[in-house]
C-alpha positions as a Markdown table, in Angstrom:
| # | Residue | x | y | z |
|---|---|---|---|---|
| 1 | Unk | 68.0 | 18.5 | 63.3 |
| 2 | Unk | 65.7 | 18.1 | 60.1 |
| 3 | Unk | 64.8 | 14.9 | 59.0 |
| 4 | Unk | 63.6 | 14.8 | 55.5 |
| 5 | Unk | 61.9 | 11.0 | 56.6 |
| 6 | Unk | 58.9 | 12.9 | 58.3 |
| 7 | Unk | 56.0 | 12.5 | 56.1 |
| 8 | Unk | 53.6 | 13.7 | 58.3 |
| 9 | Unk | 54.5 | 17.0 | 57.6 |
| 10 | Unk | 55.4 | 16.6 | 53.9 |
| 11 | Unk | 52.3 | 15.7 | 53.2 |
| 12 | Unk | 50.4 | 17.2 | 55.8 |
| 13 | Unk | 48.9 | 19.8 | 52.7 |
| 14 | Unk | 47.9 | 16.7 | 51.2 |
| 15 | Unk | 44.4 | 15.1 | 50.5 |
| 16 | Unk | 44.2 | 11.1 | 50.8 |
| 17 | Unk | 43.2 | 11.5 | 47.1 |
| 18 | Unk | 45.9 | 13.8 | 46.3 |
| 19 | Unk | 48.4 | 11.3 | 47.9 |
| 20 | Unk | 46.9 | 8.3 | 45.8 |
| 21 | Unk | 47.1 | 10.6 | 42.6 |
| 22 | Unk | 50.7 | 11.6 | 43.0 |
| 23 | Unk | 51.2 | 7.9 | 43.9 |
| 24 | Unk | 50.2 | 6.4 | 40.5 |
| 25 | Unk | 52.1 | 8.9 | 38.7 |
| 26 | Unk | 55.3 | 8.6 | 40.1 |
| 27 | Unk | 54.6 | 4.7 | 39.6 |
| 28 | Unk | 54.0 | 5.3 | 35.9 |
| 29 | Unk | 56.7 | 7.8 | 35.5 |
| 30 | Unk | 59.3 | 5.6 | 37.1 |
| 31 | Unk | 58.7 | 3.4 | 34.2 |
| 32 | Unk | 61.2 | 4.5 | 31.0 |
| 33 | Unk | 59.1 | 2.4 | 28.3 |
| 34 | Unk | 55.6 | 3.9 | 29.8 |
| 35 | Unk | 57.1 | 7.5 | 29.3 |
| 36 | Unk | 58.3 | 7.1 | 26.3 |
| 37 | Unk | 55.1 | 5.5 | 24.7 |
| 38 | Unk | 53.0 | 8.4 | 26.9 |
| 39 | Unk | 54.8 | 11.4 | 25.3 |
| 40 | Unk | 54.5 | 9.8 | 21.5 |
| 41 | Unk | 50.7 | 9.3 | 22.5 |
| 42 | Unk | 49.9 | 12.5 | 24.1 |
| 43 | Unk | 51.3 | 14.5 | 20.9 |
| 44 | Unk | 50.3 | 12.4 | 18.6 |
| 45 | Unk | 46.8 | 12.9 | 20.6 |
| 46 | Unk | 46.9 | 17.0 | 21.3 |
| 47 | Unk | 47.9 | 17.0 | 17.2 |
| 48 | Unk | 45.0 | 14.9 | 15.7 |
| 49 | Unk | 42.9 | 16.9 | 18.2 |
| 50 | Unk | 41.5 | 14.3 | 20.1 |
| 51 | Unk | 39.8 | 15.5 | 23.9 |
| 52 | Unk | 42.7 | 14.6 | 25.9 |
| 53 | Unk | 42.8 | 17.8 | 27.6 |
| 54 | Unk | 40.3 | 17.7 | 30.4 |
| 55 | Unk | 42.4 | 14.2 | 31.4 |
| 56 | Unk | 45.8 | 15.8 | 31.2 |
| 57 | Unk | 44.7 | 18.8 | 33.5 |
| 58 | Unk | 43.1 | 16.5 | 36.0 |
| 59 | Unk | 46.0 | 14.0 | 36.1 |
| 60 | Unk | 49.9 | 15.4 | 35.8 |
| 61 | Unk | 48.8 | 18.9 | 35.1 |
| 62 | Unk | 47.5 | 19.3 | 38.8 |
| 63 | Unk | 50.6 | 17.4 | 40.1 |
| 64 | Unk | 52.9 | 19.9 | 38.6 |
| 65 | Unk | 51.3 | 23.2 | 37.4 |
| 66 | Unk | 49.1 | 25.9 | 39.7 |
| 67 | Unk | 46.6 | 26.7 | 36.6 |
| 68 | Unk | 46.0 | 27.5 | 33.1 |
| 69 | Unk | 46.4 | 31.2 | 34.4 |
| 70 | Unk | 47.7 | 33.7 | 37.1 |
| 71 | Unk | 44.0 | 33.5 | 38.2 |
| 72 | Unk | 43.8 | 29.4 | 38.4 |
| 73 | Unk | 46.7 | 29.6 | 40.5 |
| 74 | Unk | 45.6 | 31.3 | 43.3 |
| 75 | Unk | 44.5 | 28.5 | 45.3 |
| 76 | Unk | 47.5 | 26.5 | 45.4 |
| 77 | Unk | 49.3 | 29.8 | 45.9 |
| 78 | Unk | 46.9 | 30.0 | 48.6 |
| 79 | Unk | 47.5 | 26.6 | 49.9 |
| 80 | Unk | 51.0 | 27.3 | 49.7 |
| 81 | Unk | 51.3 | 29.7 | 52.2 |
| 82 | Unk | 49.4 | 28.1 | 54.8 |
| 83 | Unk | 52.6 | 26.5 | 55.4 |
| 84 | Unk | 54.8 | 29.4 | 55.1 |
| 85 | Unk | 55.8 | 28.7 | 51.5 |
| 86 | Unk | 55.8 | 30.7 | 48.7 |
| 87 | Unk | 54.9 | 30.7 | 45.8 |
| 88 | Unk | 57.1 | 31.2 | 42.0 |
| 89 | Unk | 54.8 | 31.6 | 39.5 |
| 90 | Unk | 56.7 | 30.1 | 36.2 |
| 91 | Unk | 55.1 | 31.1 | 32.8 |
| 92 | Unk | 55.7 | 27.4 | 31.4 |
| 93 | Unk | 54.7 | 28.2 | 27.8 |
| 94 | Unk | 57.6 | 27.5 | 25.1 |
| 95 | Unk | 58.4 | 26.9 | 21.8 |
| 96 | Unk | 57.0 | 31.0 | 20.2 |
| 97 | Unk | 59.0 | 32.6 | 18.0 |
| 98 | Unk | 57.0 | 35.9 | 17.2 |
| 99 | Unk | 57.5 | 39.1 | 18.2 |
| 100 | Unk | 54.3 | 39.3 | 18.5 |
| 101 | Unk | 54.5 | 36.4 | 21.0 |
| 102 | Unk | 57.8 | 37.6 | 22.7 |
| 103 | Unk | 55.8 | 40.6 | 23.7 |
| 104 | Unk | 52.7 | 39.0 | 25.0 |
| 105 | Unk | 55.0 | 36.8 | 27.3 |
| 106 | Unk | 57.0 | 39.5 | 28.9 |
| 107 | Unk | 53.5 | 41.4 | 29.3 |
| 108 | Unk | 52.4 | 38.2 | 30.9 |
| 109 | Unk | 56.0 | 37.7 | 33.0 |
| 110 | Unk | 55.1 | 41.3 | 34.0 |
| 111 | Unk | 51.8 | 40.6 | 35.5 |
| 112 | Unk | 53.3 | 38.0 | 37.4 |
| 113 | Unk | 55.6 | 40.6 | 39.0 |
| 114 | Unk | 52.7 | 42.7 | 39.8 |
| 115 | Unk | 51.1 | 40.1 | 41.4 |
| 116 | Unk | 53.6 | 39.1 | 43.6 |
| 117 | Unk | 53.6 | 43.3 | 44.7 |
| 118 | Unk | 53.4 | 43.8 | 48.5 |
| 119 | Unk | 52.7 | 39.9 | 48.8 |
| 120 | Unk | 54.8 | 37.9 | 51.0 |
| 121 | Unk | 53.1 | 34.8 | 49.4 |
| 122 | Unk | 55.0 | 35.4 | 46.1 |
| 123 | Unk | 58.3 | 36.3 | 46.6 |
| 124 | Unk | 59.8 | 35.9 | 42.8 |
| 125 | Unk | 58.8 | 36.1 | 39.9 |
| 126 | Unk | 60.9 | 34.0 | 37.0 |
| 127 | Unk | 61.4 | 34.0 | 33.5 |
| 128 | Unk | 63.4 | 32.4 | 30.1 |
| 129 | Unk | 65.3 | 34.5 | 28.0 |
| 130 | Unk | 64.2 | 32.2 | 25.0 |
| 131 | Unk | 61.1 | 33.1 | 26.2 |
| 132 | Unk | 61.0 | 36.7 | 25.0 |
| 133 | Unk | 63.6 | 36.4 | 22.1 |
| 134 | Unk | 65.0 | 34.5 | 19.1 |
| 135 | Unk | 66.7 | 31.6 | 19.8 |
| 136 | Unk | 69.5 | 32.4 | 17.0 |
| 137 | Unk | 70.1 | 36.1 | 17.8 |
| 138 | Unk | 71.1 | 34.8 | 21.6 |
| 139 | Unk | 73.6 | 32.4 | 20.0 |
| 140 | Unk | 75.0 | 34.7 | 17.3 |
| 141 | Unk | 75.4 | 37.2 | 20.2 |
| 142 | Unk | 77.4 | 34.2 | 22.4 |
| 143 | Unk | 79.8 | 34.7 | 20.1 |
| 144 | Unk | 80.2 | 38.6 | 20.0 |
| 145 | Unk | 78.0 | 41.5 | 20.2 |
| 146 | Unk | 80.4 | 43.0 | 18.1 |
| 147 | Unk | 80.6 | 40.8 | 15.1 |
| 148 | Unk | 75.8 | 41.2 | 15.2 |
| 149 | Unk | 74.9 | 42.2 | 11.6 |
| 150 | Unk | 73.2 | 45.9 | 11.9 |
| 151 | Unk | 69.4 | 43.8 | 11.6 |
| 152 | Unk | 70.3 | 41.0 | 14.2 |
| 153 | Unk | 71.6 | 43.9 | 16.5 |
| 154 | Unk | 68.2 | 45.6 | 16.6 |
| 155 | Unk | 66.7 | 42.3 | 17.7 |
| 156 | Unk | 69.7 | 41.7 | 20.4 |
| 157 | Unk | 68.8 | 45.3 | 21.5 |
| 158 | Unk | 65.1 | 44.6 | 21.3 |
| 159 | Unk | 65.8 | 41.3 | 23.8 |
| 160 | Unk | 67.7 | 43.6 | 26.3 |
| 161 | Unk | 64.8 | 46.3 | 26.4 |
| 162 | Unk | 62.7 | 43.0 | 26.8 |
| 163 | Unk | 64.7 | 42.0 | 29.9 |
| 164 | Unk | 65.2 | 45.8 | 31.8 |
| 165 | Unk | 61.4 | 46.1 | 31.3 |
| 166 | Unk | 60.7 | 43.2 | 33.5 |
| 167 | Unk | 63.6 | 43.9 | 35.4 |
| 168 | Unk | 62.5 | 47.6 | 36.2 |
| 169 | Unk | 58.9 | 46.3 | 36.8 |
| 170 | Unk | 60.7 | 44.0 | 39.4 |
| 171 | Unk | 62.6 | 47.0 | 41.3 |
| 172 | Unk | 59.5 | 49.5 | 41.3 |
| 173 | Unk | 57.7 | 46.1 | 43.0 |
| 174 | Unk | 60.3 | 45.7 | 45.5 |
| 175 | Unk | 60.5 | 42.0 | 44.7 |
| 176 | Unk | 63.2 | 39.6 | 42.7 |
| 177 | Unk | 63.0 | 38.0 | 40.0 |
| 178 | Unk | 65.4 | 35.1 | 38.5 |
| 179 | Unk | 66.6 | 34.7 | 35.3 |
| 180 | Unk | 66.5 | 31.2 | 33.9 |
| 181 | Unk | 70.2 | 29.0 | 32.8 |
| 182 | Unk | 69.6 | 27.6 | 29.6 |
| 183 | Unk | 72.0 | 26.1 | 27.1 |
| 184 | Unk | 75.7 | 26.9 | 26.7 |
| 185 | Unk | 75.9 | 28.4 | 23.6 |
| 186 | Unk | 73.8 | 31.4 | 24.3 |
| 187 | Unk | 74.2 | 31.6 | 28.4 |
| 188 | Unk | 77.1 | 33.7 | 28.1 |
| 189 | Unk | 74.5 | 36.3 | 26.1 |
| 190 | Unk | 72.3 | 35.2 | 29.1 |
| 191 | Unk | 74.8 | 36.1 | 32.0 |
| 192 | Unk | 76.1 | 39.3 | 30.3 |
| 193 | Unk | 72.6 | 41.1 | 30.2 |
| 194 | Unk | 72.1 | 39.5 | 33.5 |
| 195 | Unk | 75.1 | 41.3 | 35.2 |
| 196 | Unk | 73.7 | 44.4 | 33.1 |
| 197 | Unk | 70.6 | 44.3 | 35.2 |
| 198 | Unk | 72.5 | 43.6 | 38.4 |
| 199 | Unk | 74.5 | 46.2 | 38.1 |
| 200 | Unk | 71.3 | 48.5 | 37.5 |
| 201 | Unk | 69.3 | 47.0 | 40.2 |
| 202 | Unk | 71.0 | 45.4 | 42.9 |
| 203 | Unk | 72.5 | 48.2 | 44.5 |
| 204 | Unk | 71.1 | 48.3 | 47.5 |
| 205 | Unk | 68.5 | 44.7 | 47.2 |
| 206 | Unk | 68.9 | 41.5 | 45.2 |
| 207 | Unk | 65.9 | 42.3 | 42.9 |
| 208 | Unk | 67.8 | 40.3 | 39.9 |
| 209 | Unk | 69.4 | 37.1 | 40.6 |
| 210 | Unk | 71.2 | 34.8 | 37.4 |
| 211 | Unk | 70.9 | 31.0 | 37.6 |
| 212 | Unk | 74.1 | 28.6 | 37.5 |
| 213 | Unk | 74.1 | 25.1 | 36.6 |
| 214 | Unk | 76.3 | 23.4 | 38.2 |
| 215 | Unk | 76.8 | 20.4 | 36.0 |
| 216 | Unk | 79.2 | 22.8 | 34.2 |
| 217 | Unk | 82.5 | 22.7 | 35.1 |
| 218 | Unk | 83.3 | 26.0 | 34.9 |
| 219 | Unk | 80.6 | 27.5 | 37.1 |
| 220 | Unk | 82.6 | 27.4 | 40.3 |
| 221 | Unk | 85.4 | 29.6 | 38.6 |
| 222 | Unk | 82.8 | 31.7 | 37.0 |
| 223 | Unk | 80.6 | 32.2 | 40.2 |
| 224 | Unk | 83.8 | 33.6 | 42.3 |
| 225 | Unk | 84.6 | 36.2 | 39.6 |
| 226 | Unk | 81.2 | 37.6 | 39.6 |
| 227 | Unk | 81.3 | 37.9 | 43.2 |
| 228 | Unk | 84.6 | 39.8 | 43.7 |
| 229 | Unk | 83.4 | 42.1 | 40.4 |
| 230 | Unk | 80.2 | 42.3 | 42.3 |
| 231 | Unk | 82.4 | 43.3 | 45.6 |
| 232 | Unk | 84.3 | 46.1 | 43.4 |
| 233 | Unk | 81.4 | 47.7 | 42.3 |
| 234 | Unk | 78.9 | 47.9 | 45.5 |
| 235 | Unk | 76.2 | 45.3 | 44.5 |
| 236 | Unk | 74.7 | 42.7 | 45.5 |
| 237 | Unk | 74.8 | 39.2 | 43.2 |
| 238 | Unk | 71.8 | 37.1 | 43.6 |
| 239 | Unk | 72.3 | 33.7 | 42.3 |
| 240 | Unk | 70.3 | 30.6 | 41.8 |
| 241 | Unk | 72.0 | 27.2 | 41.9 |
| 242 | Unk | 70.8 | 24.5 | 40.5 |
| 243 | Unk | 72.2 | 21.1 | 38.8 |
| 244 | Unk | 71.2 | 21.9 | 35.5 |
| 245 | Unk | 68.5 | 20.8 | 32.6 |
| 246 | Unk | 70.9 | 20.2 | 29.4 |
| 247 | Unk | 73.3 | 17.5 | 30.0 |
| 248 | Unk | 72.6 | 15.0 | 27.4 |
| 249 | Unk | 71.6 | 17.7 | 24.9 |
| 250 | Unk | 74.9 | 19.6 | 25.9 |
| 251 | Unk | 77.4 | 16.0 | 25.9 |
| 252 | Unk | 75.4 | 15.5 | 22.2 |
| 253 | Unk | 76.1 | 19.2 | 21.3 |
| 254 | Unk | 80.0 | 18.8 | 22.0 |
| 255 | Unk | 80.5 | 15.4 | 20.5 |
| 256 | Unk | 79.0 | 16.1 | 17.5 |
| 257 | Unk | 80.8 | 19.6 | 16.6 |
| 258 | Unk | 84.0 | 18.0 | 18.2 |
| 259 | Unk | 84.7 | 20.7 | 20.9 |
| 260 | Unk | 85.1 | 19.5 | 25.1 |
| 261 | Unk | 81.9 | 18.9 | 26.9 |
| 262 | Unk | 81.2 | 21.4 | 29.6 |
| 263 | Unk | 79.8 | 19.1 | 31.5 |
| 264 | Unk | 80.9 | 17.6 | 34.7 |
| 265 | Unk | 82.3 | 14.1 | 34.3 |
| 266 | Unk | 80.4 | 12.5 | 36.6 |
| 267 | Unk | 77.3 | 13.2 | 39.2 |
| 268 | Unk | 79.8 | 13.6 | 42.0 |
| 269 | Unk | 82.0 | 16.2 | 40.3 |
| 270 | Unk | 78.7 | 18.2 | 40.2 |
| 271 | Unk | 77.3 | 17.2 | 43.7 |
| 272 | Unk | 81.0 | 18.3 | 44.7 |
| 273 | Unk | 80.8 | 21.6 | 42.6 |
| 274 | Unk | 77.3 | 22.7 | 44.1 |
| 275 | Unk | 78.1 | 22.2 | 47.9 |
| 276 | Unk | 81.4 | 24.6 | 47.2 |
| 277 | Unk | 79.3 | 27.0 | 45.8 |
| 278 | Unk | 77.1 | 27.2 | 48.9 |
| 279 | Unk | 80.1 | 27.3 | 51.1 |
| 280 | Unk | 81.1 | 30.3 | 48.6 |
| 281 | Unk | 78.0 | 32.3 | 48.4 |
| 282 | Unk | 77.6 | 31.7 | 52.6 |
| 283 | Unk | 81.6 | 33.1 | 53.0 |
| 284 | Unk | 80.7 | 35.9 | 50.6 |
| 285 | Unk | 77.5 | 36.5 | 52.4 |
| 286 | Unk | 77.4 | 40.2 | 52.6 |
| 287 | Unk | 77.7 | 40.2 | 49.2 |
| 288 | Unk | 75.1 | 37.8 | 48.1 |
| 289 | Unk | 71.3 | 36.1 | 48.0 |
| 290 | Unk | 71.2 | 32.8 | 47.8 |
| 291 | Unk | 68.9 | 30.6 | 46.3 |
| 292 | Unk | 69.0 | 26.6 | 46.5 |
| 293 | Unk | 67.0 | 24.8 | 43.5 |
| 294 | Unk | 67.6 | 21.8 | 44.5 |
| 295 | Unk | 66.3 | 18.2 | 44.8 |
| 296 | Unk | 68.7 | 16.8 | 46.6 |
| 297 | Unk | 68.6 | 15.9 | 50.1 |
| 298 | Unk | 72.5 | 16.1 | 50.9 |
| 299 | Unk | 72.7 | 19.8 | 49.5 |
| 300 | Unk | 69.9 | 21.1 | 51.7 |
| 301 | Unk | 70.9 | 19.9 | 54.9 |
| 302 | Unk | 74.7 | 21.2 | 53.4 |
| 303 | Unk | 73.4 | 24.9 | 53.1 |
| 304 | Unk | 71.0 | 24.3 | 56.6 |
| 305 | Unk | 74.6 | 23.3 | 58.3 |
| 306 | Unk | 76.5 | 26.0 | 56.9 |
| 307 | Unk | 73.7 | 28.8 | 57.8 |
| 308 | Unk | 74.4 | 27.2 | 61.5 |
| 309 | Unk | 78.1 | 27.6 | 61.5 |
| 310 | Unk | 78.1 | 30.7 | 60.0 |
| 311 | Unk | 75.9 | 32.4 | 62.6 |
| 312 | Unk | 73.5 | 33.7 | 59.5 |
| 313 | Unk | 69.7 | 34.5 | 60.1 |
| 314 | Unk | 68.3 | 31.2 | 58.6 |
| 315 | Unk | 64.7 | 33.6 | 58.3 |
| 316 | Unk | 66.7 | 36.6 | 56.1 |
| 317 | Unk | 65.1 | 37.1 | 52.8 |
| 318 | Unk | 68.5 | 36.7 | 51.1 |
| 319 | Unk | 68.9 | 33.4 | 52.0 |
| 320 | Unk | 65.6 | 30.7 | 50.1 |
| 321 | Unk | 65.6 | 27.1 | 49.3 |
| 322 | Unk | 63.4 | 26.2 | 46.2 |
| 323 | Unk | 61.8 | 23.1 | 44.7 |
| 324 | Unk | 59.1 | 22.6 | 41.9 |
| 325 | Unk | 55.7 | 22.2 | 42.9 |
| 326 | Unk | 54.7 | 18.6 | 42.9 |
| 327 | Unk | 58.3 | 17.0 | 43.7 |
| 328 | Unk | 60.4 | 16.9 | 46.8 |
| 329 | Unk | 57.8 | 17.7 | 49.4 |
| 330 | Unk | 59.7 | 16.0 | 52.0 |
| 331 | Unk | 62.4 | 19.1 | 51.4 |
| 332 | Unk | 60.1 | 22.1 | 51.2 |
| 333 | Unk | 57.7 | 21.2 | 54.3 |
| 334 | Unk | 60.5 | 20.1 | 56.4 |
| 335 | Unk | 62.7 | 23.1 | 55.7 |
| 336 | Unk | 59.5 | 25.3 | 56.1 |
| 337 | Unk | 57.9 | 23.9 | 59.0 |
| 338 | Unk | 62.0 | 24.6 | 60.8 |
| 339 | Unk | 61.4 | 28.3 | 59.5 |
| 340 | Unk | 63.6 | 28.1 | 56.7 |
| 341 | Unk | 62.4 | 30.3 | 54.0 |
| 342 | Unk | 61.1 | 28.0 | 51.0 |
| 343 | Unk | 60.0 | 29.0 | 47.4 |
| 344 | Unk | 58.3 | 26.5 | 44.9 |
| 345 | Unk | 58.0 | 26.9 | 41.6 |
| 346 | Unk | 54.4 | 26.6 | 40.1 |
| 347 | Unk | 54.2 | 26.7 | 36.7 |
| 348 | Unk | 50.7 | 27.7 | 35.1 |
| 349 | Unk | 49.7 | 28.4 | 31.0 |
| 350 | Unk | 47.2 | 26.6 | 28.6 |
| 351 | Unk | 47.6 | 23.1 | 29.0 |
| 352 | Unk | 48.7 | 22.1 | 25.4 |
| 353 | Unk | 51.5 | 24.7 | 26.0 |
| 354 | Unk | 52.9 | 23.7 | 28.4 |
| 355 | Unk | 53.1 | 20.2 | 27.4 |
| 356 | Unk | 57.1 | 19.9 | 26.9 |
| 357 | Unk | 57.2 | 21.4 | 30.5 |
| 358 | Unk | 55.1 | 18.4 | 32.1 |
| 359 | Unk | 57.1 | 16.0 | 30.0 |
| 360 | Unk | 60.4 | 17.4 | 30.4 |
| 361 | Unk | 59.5 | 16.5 | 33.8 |
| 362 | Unk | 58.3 | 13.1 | 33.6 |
| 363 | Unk | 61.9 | 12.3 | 31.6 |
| 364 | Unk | 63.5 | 14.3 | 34.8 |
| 365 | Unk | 61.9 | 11.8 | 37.1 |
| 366 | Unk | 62.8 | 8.5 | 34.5 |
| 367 | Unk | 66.3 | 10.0 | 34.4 |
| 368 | Unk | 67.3 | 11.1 | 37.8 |
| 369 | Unk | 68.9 | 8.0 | 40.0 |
| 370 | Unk | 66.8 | 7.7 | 42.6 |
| 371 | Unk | 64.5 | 10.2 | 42.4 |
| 372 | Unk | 61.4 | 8.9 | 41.3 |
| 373 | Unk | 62.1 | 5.4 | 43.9 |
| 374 | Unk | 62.6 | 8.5 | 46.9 |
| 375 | Unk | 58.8 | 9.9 | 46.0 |
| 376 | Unk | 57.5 | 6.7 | 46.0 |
| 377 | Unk | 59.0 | 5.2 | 49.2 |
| 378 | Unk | 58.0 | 8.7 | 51.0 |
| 379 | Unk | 54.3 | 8.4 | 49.6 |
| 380 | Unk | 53.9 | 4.8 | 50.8 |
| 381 | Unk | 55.3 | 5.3 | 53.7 |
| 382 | Unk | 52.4 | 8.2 | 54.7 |
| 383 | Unk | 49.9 | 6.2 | 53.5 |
| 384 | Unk | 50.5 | 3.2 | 55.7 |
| 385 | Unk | 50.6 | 6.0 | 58.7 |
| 386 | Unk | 47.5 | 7.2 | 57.5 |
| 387 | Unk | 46.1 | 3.7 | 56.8 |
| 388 | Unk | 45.2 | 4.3 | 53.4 |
């Protein structure tokens, strides 16, 4: 059996310092009023110009990101593997809008493919659709391809040439890459290409997997179509479950244009949703890869069980749990040091950039019942074993 309450080996990668580090800022960001005056000051700070940055890196940067570039990241990738973990490297920069800039990032999502080339220590690579096209052409395209003005369908086709060249890059590699969830009025655009790709790609391998967020209610229904489509045509569907990253902007979204929320009602109707999609993806097996992104405790034992029942090969390459670096250590050394196969994601870019990354997770931790209290109990408990 796994137990998640062995700190020893989630934290056996860690320094006394790095312990004491990731200590204070789980104390500050379990605090709602401190991360709320933190983000005002930090932009208000990084916009006035002020010398902030060498503090940032050295503090929540180093918790949560691998480096300001593929380079920087190498030691924690590194690090990583010492422990029979790999490594996702995440460009974490948002917010461009240029082609121009759409360009440079999938040049950039590229190299992290190439990186990860003949090297078990990377097995994915990762990427946002918002990150390599315009925001508004993915929503006008949610709502038909069809109905795209001749201009906006030169862009939606520019997007999808975007996607198959770091798609392609990922098949001549011979390793996967996953394509981010994002909001619900462009993830149908999102799921359509990705289906595109699969159906060009994962004929014989997972090399492209789509992401479902299972705080949407439909997901469960929409996860056993694309598996029985996938059946009819001979491929392989790689999905990544996670919770999700939109509720209260999605609840807001729905309220305010009057249409239903797609999301869950409650936390269990998602917890419930996410453990049937394991037991569908681990039925469907021959059919599938599987990735876990998840935090939670319950669903990773959930999968661990079902891999047991089932008879599967808990080391098989189709089968990964993932976390983000900096959180959850208790999961991903546990499940590695049993031999399960374990991703995290490491997100690397300029500092400043990757800003409303770091504090999109410091609201996670705020938000999330629990989850911020679990880090802290874990991290106090190794440092009275280690007397520190």
């Amino acid at each position: 059996m796994i137990s998640f309450d062995n700190t020893e080996v989630a934290f056996k990668s860690k320094s006394n310092k790095d312990l004491n580090r990731a200590y204070w800022l789980f104390k500050m960001v379990g605090s709602p009023t401190f991360v709320k005056f933190g983000k005002c000051a930090t932009n208000a700070a990084f916009s006035i110009h002020l010398p902030i940055q060498g503090i940032v890196k050295k503090t929540i940067f180093k918790q949560f990101c691998g480096g300001e570039s593929i380079k920087e990241c190498n030691s924690t990738i590194d690090n990583l593997s010492k422990y029979n973990i790999g490594t996702i490297l995440d460009y974490s920069v948002e917010g461009k809008t240029t082609e121009s800039d759409f360009d440079a990032t999938v040049k950039e999502i590229i190299a992290t493919v190439e990186k990860s080339k003949s090297n078990e220590k990377i097995p994915f690579a990762v990427f946002k659709v918002t990150g390599i096209a315009r925001f508004d052409i993915l929503e006008k395209a949610n709502m038909g391809i069809d109905k795209l003005s001749v201009k906006d369908r030169q862009h939606y086709d520019k997007m999808v040439s975007r996607v198959d060249s770091i798609c392609k890059a990922a098949f001549t590699a011979d390793t996967s890459v996953f394509i981010d969830a994002e909001e619900t009025w462009i993830q149908e655009t999102i799921d359509t290409v990705a289906f595109e790709m699969m159906k060009k790609y994962n004929q014989k391998t997972p090399i492209v997997y789509n992401t479902l967020q299972m705080y949407r209610h439909d997901r469960l229904n929409f996860l056993q179509r694309m598996i029985e489509e996938s059946k009819s045509l001979g491929l392989i569907y790689g999905v990544k479950l996670v919770r999700g990253a939109y509720m209260e902007k999605e609840r807001a979204r729905a309220k305010d244009k009057g249409y239903p929320s797609p999301i869950q009602p409650n936390k269990k109707a998602t917890d419930t949703d996410f453990d049937k999609a394991l037991e569908i993806l681990v039925e469907n097996f021959e059919h599938v890869a599987i990735c876990a992104g998840t935090h939670n405790e319950e669903s990773s034992l959930k999968l661990v069980e079902l891999i047991d029942e089932k008879g599967l090969d808990k080391t098989s390459k189709r089968i990964y749990f993932a976390q983000l670096l900096g959180m959850s250590d208790h999961i991903s050394y546990n499940l590695s040091n049993a031999e399960y196969n374990v991703g995290k994601y490491v997100p690397y870019g300029p500092v400043k950039e990757v800003m409303p990354y770091l504090l999109r997770r410091a609201d996670e931790n705020t938000s999330v019942a629990g989850q911020t209290s679990r880090e802290l109990a874990l991290i106090l408990k190794e440092k009275a074993r280690r007397k520190i």
